[in-house]
C-alpha positions as a Markdown table, in Angstrom:
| # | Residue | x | y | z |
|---|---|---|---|---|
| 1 | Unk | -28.3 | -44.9 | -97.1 |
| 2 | Unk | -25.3 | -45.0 | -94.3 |
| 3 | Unk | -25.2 | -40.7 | -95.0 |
| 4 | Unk | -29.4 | -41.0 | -94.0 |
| 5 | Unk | -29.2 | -43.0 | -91.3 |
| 6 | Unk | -26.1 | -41.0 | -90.0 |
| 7 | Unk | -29.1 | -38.0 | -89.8 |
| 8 | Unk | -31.5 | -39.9 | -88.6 |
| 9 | Unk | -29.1 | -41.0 | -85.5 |
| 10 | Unk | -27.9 | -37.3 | -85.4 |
| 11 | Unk | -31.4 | -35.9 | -85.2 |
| 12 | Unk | -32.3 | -38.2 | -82.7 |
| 13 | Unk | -29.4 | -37.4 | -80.6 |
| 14 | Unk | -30.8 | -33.6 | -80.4 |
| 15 | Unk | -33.8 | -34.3 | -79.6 |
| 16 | Unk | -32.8 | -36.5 | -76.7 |
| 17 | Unk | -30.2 | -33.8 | -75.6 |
| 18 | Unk | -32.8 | -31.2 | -75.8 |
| 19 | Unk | -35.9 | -33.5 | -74.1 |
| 20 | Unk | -32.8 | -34.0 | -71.1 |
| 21 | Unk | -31.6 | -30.4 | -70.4 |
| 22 | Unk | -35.7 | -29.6 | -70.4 |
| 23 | Unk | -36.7 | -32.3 | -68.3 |
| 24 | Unk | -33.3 | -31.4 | -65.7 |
| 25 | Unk | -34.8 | -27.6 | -66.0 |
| 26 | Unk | -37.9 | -28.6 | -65.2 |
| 27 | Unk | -36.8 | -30.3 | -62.5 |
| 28 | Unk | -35.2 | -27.3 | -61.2 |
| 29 | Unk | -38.2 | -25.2 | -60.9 |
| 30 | Unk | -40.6 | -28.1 | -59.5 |
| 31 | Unk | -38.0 | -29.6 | -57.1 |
| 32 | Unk | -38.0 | -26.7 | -54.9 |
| 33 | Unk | -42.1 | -26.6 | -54.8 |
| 34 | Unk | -42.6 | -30.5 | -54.1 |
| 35 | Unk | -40.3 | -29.9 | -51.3 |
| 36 | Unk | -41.7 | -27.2 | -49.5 |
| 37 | Unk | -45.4 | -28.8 | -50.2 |
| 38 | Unk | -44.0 | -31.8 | -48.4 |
| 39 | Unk | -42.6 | -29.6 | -45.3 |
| 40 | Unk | -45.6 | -27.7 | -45.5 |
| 41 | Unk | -47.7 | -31.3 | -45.2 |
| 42 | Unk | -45.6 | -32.3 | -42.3 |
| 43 | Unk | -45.8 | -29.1 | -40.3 |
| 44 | Unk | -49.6 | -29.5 | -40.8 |
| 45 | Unk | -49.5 | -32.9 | -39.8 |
| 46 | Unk | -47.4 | -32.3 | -36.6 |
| 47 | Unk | -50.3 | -31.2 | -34.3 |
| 48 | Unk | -52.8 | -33.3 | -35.7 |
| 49 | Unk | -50.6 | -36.4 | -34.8 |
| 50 | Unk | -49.5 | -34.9 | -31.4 |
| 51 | Unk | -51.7 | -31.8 | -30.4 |
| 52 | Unk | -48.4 | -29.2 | -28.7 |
| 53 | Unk | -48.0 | -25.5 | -28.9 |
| 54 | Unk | -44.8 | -25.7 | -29.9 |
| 55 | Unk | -42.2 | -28.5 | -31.7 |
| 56 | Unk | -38.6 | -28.6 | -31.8 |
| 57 | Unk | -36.5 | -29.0 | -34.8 |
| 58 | Unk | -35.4 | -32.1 | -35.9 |
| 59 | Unk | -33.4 | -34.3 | -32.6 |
| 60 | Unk | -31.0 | -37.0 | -34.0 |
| 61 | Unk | -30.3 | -39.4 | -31.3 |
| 62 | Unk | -28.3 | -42.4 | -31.2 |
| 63 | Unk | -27.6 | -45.2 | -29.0 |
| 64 | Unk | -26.3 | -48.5 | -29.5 |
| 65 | Unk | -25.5 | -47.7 | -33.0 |
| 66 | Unk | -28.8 | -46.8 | -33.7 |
| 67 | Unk | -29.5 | -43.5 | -34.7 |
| 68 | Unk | -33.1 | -41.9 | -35.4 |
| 69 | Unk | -34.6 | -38.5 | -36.2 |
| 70 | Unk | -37.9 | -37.2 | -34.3 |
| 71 | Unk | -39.6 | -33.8 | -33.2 |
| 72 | Unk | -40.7 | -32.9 | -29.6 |
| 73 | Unk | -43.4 | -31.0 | -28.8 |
| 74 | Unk | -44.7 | -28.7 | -26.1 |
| 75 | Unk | -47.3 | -27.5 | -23.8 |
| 76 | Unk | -48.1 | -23.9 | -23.1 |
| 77 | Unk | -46.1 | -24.2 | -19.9 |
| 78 | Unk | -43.3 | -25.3 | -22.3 |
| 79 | Unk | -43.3 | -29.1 | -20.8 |
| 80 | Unk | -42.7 | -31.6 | -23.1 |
| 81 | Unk | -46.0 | -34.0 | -24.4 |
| 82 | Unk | -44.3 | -36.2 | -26.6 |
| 83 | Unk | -42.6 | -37.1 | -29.9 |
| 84 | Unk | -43.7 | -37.7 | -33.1 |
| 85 | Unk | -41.6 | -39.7 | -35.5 |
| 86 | Unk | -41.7 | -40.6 | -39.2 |
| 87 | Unk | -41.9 | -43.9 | -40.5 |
| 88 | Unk | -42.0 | -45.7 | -43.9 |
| 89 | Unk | -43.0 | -49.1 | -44.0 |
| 90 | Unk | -43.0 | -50.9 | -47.5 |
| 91 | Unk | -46.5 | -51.8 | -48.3 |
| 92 | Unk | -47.7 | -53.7 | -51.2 |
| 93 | Unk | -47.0 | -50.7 | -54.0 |
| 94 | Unk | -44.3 | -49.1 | -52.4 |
| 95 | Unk | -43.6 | -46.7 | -48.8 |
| 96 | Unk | -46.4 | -45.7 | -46.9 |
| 97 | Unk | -44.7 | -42.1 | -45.3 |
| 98 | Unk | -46.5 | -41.9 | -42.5 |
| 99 | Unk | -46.2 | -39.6 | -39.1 |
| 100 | Unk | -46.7 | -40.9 | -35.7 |
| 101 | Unk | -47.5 | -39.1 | -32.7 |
| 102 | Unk | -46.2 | -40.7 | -29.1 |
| 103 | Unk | -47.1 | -38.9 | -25.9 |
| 104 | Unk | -45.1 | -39.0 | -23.3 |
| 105 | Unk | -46.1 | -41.9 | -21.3 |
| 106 | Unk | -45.0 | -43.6 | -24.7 |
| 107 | Unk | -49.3 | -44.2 | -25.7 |
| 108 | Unk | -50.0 | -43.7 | -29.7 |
| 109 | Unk | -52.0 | -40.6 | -29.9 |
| 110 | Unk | -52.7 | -40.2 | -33.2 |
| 111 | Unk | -51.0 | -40.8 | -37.0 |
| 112 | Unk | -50.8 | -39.1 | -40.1 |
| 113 | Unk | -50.3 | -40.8 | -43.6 |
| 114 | Unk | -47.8 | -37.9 | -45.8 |
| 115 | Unk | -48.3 | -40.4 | -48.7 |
| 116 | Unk | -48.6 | -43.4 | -50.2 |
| 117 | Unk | -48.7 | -45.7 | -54.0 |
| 118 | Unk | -50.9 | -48.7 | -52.5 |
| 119 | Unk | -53.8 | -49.9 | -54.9 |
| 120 | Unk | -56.8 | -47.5 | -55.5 |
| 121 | Unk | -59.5 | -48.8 | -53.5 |
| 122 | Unk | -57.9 | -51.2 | -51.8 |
| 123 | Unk | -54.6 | -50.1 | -49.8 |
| 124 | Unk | -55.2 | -47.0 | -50.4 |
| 125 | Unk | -58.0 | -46.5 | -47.9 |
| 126 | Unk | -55.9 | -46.9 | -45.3 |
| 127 | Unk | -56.2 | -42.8 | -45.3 |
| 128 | Unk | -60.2 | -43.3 | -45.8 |
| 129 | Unk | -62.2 | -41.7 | -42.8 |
| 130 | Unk | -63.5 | -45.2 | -42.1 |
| 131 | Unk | -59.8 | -47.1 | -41.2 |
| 132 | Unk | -59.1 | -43.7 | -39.7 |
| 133 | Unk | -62.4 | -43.5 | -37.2 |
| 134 | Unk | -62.0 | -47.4 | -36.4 |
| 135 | Unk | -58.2 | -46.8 | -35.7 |
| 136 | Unk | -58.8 | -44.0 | -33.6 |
| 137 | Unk | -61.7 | -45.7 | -31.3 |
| 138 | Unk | -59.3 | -48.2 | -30.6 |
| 139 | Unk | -56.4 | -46.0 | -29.2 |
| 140 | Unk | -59.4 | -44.2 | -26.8 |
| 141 | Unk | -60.9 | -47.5 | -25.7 |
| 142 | Unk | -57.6 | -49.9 | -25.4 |
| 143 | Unk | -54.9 | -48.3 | -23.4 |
| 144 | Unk | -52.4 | -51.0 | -24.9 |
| 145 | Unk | -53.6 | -52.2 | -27.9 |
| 146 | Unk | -51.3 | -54.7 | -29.5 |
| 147 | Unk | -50.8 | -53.0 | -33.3 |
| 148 | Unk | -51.0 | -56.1 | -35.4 |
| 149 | Unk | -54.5 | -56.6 | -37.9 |
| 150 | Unk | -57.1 | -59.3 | -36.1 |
| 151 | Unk | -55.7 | -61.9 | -38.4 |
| 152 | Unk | -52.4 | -61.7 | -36.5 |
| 153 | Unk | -53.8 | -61.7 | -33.2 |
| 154 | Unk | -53.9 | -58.0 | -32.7 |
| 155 | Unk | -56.6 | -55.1 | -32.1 |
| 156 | Unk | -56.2 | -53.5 | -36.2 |
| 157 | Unk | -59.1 | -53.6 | -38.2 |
| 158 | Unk | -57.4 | -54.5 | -41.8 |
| 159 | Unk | -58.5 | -52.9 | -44.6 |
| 160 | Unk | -60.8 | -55.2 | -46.3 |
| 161 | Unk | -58.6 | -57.1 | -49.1 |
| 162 | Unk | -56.0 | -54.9 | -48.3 |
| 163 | Unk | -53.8 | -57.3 | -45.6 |
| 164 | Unk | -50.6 | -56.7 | -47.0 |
| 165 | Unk | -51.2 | -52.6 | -46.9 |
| 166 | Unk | -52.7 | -53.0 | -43.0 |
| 167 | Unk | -49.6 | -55.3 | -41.7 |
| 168 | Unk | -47.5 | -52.5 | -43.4 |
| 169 | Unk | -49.6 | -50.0 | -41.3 |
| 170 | Unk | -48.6 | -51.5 | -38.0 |
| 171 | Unk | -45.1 | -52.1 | -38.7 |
| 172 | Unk | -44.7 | -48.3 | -38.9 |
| 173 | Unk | -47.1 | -47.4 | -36.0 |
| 174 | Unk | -44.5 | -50.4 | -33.9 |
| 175 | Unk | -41.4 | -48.8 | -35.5 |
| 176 | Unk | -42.3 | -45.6 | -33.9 |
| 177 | Unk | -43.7 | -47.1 | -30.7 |
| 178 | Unk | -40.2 | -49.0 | -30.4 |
| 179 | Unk | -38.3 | -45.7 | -31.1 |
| 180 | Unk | -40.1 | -44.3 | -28.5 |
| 181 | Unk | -39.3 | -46.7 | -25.8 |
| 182 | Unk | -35.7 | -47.7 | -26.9 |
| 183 | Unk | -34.5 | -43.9 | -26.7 |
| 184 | Unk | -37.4 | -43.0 | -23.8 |
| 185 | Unk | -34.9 | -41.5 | -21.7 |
| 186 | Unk | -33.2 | -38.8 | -24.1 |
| 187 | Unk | -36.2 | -38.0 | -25.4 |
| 188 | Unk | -37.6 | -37.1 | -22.1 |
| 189 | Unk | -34.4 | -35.2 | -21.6 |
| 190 | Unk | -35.2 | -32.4 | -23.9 |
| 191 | Unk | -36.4 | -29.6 | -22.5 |
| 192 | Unk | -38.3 | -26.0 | -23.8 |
| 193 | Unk | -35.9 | -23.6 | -23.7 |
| 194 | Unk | -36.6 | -19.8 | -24.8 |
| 195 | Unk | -34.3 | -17.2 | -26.3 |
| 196 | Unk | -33.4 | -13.8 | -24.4 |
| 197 | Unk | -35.8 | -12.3 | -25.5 |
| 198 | Unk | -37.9 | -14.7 | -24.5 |
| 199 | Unk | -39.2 | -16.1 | -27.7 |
| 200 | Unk | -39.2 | -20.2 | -28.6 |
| 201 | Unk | -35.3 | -20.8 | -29.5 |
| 202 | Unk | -35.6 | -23.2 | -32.8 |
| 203 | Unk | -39.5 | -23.9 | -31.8 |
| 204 | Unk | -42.4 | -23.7 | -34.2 |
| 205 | Unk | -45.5 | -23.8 | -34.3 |
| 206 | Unk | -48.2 | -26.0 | -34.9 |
| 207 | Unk | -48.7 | -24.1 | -38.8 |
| 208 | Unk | -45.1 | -23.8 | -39.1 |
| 209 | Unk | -43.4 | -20.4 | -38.7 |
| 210 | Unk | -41.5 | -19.5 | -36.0 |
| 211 | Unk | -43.2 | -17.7 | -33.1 |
C-alpha cells in the first residue's frame, strides 16, 4: 500500500513538474506578444487622448519626492500641446488602466481606457460609446468641470448601478489633472528637438514608429 501510494505521489510529482516547465514556456512565447499588444494599444491611444504629430518617450519627473512618468506631444511646428499620463485607479473588480490626455493650458482633452475587470454590464461600460459621448460633451461645454459623479457634487454622469466603477473613473481623470498642475512647469519645459539630420530625436508618431 505505502510502495502504491509512493507511485501515486511520484506520478503526481511529474505531472506537476511537467504542467510548470509548460506553463513557464508558455509564458515565454506569450509574454513577449501581450506586451507589445499593450505598447501597440497605448501608441494607438496616444493621439486619440491628445491629438500631436509627434510624442516624446517616456519623461520621469520628480519633485518634492514625487516622481511620475508622462509623454509630451507635439504640433507640426514642433510646439508642445500637452501631456498625456497613465493612471490606474482601483475600481470595484480591480485597475481600471486608463490614458489621460492634458493640453497645455492643463484642460482634459480626452481619455482612453487600456483595460479594465469591472462587472460585465455594469462597470464595465464605462468604455460603452454612451459614458464615452456624455463624458466628452461635458469637457466641450464646461471649461472646468469638477470630475466627481452628480452624487458627489460634480459634472460625471455615473454609470447607472456602477457608482463605485464611475468614482474610480474620476479619481484617475484627477490624478492626472493633479499631475499636470503639480509638475506644470517642467512639463512646459520640454521642448521638440530634431536630430542632425533633421529627423524627430526619440519622437514618434501618432501609430508608433519613428519618423
Amino acid at each position: 500500500m505505502i510502495k502504491g501510494m509512493l507511485k501515486t505521489g511520484l506520478f503526481l510529482f511529474v505531472v506537476a513538474a511537467i504542467s510548470g516547465v509548460l506553463l513557464a514556456y508558455t509564458q515565454s512565447l506569450t509574454a513577449p506578444v501581450i506586451e507589445k499588444n499593450q505598447k501597440d494599444a497605448e501608441e494607438k491611444a496616444l493621439n486619440l487622448v491628445l491629438p500631436s504629430l509627434r510624442f516624446s518617450d517616456e519623461i520621469t519627473s520628480e519633485k518634492d519626492g514625487k516622481k511620475i512618468t508622462y509623454r509630451v506631444g507635439y504640433d507640426k511646428n514642433g510646439d508642445l500641446t500637452g501631456a498625456v499620463f497613465k493612471v490606474s485607479p482601483k475600481g470595484f473588480g480591480g485597475l481600471i488602466n486608463t490614458m489621460v490626455g492634458i493640453n497645455k493650458e492643463g484642460q482634459v482633452v480626452n481619455y482612453k481606457i487600456l483595460s479594465l475587470s469591472e462587472t460585465p454590464g455594469l462597470g464595465s461600460k464605462l468604455t460603452s460609446d454612451d459614458f464615452t459621448n456624455k463624458f466628452k460633451k461635458l469637457l466641450e461645454t464646461n471649461k472646468t468641470p469638477i470630475f466627481k459623479v452628480k452624487k458627489d457634487k460634480g459634472d460625471v454622469d455615473a454609470v447607472t448601478a456602477a457608482t463605485i466603477s464611475s468614482r474610480a473613473f474620476c479619481v484617475g481623470i484627477n490624478e492626472a489633472l493633479n499631475n499636470f498642475n503639480i509638475f506644470k512647469e517642467q512639463i512646459l519645459a520640454n521642448k521638440y528637438s530634431p536630430s542632425k539630420d533633421n529627423k524627430p530625436n526619440g519622437l514618434q508618431n501618432s501609430i508608433g514608429g519613428t519618423k
